[in-house]
Every structure is written in C-alpha cells, then in structure tokens.
N, C-alpha and C positions, 0 to 999 in steps of 0.2 A: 599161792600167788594167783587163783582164780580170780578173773577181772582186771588183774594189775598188768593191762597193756602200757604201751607205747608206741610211737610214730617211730618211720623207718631215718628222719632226721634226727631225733634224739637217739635211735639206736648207733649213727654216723658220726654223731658229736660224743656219746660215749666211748666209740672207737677212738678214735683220733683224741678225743684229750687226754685218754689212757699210755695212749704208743708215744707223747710223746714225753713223758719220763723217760723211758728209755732210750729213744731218739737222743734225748739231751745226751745221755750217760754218755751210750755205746757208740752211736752211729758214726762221729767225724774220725773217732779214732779207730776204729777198726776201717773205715773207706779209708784213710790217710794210708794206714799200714800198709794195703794191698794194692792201692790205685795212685796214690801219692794228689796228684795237680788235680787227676782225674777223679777226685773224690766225687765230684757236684756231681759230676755226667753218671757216673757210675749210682748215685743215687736216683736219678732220672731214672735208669736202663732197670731201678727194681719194677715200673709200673705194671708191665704185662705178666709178671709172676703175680702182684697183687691183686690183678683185675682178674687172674684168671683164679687165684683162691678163691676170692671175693665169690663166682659166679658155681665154683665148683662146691662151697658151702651152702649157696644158695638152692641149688639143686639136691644135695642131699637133703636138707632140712625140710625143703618144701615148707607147707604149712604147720606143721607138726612139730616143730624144730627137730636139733639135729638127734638129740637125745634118746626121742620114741624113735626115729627115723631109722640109726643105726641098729637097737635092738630089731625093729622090725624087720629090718635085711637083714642082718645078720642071725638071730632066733634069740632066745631067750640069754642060754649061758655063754656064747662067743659075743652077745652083744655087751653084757654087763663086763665080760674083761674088757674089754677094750672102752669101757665107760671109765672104767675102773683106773683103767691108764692113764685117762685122760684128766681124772682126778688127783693123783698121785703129781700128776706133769704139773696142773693149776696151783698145787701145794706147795711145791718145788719156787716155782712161779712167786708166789704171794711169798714166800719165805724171800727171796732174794730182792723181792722191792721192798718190803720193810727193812729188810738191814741196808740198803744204800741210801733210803729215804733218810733215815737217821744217823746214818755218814754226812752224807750231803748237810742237812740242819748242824749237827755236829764241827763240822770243820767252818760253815758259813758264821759261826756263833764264836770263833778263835777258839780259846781257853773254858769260854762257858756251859756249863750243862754237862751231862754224862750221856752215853749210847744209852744203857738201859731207859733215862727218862726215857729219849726219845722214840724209840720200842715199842715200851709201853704206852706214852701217850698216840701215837697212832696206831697202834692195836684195839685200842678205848676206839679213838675216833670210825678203824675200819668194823668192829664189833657193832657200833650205831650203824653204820651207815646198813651191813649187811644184813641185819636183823627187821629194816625196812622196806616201803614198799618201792618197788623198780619203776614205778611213774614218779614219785619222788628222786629218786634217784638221776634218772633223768634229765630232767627238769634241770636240778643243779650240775649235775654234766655238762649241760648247754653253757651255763653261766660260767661255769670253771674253761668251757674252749673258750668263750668269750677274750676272757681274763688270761688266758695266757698265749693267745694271737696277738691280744694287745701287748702285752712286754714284750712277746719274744717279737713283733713288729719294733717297739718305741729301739732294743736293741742293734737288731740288724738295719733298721733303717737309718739309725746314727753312725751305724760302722758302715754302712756301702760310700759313706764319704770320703772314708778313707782307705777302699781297698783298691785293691792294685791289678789291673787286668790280667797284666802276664803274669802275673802267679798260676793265672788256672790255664792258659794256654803256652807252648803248642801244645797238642795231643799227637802223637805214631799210631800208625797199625799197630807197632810191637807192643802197643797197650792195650790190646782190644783182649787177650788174654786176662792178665790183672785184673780188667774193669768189669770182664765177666765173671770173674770169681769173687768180686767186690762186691757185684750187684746180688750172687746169689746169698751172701750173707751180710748184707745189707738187709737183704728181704727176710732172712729170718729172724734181724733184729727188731725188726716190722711185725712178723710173728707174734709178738706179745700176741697182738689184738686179733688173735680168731678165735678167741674163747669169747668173743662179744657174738661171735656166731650162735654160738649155745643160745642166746637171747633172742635169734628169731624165731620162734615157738612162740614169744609174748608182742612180737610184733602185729600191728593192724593190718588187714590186711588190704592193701590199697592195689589199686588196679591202673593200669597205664604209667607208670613209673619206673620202666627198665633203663631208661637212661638215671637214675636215684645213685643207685653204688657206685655208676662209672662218674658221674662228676666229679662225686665228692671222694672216688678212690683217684683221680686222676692229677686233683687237686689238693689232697692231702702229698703225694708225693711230691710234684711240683714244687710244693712250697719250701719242703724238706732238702730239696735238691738247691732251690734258692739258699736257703738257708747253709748248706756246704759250700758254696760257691762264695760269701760273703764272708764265710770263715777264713777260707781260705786266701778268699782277695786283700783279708787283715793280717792274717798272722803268717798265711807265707805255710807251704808243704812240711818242711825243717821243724820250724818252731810249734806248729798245731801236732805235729805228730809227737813231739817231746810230752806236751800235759793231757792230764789225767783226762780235763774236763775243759776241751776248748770252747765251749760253748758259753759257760760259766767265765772263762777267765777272756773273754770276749766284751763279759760285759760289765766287767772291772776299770776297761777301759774308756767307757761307757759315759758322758755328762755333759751337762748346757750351761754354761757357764752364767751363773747367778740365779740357777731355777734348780738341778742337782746335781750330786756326785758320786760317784762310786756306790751305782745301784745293784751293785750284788746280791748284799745279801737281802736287799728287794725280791729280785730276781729269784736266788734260790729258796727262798720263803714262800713265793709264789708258785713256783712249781713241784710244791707239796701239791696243790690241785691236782696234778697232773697223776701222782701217785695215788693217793686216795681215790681217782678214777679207776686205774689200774687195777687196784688192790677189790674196790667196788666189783666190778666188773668180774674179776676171777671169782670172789664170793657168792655174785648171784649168777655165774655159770655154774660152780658146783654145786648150787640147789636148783638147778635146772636137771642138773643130774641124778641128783642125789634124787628126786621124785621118781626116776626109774630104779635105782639102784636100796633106797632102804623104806621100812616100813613106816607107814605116816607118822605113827607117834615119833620117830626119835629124826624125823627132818628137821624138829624145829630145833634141834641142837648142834646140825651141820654147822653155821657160822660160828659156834661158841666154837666147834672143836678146829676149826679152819685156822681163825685169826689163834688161838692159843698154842697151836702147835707152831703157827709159822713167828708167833712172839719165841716161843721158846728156842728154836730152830735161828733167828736172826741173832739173836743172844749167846745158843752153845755149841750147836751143830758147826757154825758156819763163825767159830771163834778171829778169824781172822779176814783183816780187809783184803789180801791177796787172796784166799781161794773166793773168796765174792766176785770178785772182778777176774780169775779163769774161767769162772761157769758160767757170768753173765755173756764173758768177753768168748768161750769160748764152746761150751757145752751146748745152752740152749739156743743161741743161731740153730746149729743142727738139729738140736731139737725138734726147735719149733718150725723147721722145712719137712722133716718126718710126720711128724701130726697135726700141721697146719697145711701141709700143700702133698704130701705126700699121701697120708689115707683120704684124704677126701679126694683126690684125681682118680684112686682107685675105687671107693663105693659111692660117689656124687653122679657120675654117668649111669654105673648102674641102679639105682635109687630112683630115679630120674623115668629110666625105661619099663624097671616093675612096678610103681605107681604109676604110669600111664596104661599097662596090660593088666595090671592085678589088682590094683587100686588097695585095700586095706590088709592087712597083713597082722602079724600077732605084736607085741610086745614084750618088754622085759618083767612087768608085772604080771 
C-alpha cells in the first residue's frame, strides 16, 4: 500500500459511515435498557470517552501509525501479541457484521432469498473492496456517508413531526447512575471504529488541523444522540425497548403521501453501505497489520483468508441469530472499551513521551 494515502476527512467519513451499522443495530436498544427516557442524553454523555480515544490513538500512532508504533514501544515479540490480538478482535468483528448484514437484507426481503446467498454475496463484494486501494476506498466512503445522512436525515426528519417531548423528559439525579453506565457502553458500541485508527499510518500529513477529529468526533455524536432523542419522542421508552431494531421499524412508519411509502426496505438496503464500510475498514486495518506481523509474500493473501473465514464463521460458527445479538449486544461493548480506550490510555501517553526523548525505536520486522 506504498503511496496509497488519504486525507484526514476521508479517514472521518470512513469512520463514521462505518459506526453507523452498528449504531443502527445496537445503540437505541442497549441505551433504552440501561437509561430508559434518558437514552438521547446518555448518548450525548459518550463524547468525552470518544474525543478522548480519538486523541489517545492519535498520540500513539503519531506518524507511523499505530501498528509500527506499538511494536516500537513495546519490542519485537510483546508487540506482535498484542498486534495479534488485535487481529483475532477485527476477525471477530468482520465475522459478526456479515452475519447481521445478511440478517438485516434477509428479514427486509420477507420470504425471499437465503442467509448463505447473502453471506456470500457480501463476502464477494467485501473480498473486492479489500483487495484494493485505500484512496479508492475512500473516495467511496465519502459517497456511502453522503448516502446515508441523507436517509437516515429524509427519516428522522419526517418523524420529529410526530414525536412527543415528554417522552424524553423529566430526568432525576437517581438517573445519573443508569446514564453513566449507558454512556460507557454506548461508547463501546462506538468502538467498532478505532480500527479506522490502524489507517492513520496512511494518512497525509497536514499541519494546523487539531481542531479536525474534535468537529467531526463531536458531531458524529451529536447527531447520534439526535437521532435517540427522535426515536424516542416516536415510539415512546416501552415500545422502542420491546424491538429488535427501532431504528429500522421507525422507518416503516415513514411516507408523503402521494411521493412514497413504506421506505424500509429502502432504508435497510441502503445501509448495507454502512456495512461494507465497516467490514472495508476492519480489512484494511488488518493489512495495516499484517505488514508488521507476516512476510511480504503471503500479505497479499491476508483479505482472502479474512473475508473467508468471517464467510465461514457468519454461516457455522455463529449458527444462530441469538448468540449474534449476545456478542454484538453484549461481549464486544466490553471489548471494544479494553482495546479501543483501554490499551491506548495505557501506551498513547507513553508513545507520546519516548518519541519526543528517543525519537526512532526498533520494530516488529
């Protein structure tokens, strides 16, 4: 991938159009369960965890991303475990958005089609995208956030008509508990997207731009928190916490009378975009890795064995829709607060200080 940069806003718009498949999935109902009314706020209150991952990945990676960074600090063979984990965690990862991806198509289609098609056709499609280059990729990132601001806007902008204030208020102190335990795995449902971190090694390096991650980390949330808040002013605490997918069945109810109706499965066809970013994005983090961790000849075969295994793994590992939705709903939250905010708080400060005093260091090659 020598040469194959990108700008620090398509690295932002890869983030964010990635997070928000899962966003859609997990976030209203896992904030409902813990915060109830207080879902939206509680979604607000992830910012400062996010801005502070955002600044604490930034600092371990420096220029180099985080990949040489880690090996560097850490030495050759505590750096590749811990590469190695972090591989194992993105596999994990890529496995469980393809099999909801093709849930989600699956159930939006009624009766039609099988899981396996849809498996395998987006195993084909993330097998292409992974096997190219990251300015490409990109590129079509931007268009894919475009594309689904604009639904999940045409959406919630037709439901704020009809939602209901006191649904989301009042709030108590005795909620400030809930809403903090809401927000921290809220924020690990946010999580997905610090393996977009692994991609800044390929970023340009631009100069005068520290207010860049805090906009667009401030206003990624924001919007997210809007977006609970509109859920909730429609369907009411009770009723959003009963379905699977209030997001989705939000926008069933959804139309303009004599232009469309019942744009669902618009909607959930559209944010396959969102997945295929996801699914992108963990692909060419672990060949970000994978450059540290295997010999050049057999990198170019990391995405074959990536998207094959998490084909095979959506298919037999993970034979049913209930343990998909305990790991999504309840494993990787945690997870992704251990290896997204937890080792980088621990080696981002320090990283930080020995490239200021020591400046080059060794690697894992």
């Amino acid at each position: 991938m020598r040469g194959d940069h990108i700008s620090r806003t398509q690295l932002m718009a890869l983030l964010w159009a990635g997070v928000m498949a899962p966003a859609a999935q997990l976030l209203p109902g896992l904030l409902l369960d813990r915060a109830g009314r207080g879902a939206w706020l509680a979604a607000a209150l992830t910012a400062p965890l996010v801005l502070a991952a955002g600044w604490l990945w930034g600092a371990l990676a420096g220029r180099e991303g985080p990949a040489r960074a880690i090996c560097r600090l850490l030495g050759r063979w505590p750096g590749r475990a811990l590469l190695l984990i972090y591989m194992v965690w993105g596999q994990v990862l890529l496995t469980l958005r393809l099999r909801a991806c093709a849930q989600r198509l699956l159930a939006s289609g009624e009766r039609d089609g099988a899981l396996w098609f849809f498996v395998l056709t987006l195993a084909a499609l993330l097998l292409w995208v992974g096997r190219g280059k990251l300015a490409a990729f990109a590129r079509a990132g931007q268009l894919f956030l475009a594309a689904l601001l604009a639904a999940a806007g045409v959406v919630l902008g037709l439901s704020l008509l009809q939602a209901r204030p006191e649904r989301l208020l009042p709030l108590w102190w005795d909620d400030a508990g809930p809403l903090a335990l809401a927000a921290l795995e809220g924020t690990g449902v946010l999580g997905w997207g610090f393996f977009a971190a692994f991609l800044l090694g390929r970023v340009w390096p631009e100069e005068g731009k520290g207010w860049h991650w805090l906009a667009w980390g401030l206003g990624g949330v924001l919007l997210l928190a809007a977006a609970q808040g509109v859920i909730l002013g429609n369907l009411g605490p009770a009723l959003a916490g009963r379905l699977d997918d209030p997001f989705f069945a939000l926008a069933k109810s959804v139309g303009v009378e004599g232009a469309f109706q019942r744009v669902e499965g618009i909607i959930s066809a559209l944010w396959t975009f969102a997945d295929l970013t996801m699914g992108g994005v963990l692909i060419f983090a672990l060949r970000a890795m994978g450059e540290e961790l295997l010999p050049p000849k057999t990198r170019r075969w990391l995405p074959w064995g990536a998207v094959l295994l998490a084909a095979a793994g959506s298919l037999t590992l993970l034979a049913g829709a209930a343990r998909v939705e305990e790991w999504s709903g309840r494993w990787v939250p945690l997870g992704n607060l251990i290896l997204g905010l937890g080792v980088p708080a621990l080696l981002g400060p320090l990283a930080k200080r020995r490239r200021r005093a020591k400046g080059e260091g060794i690697s894992c090659g």
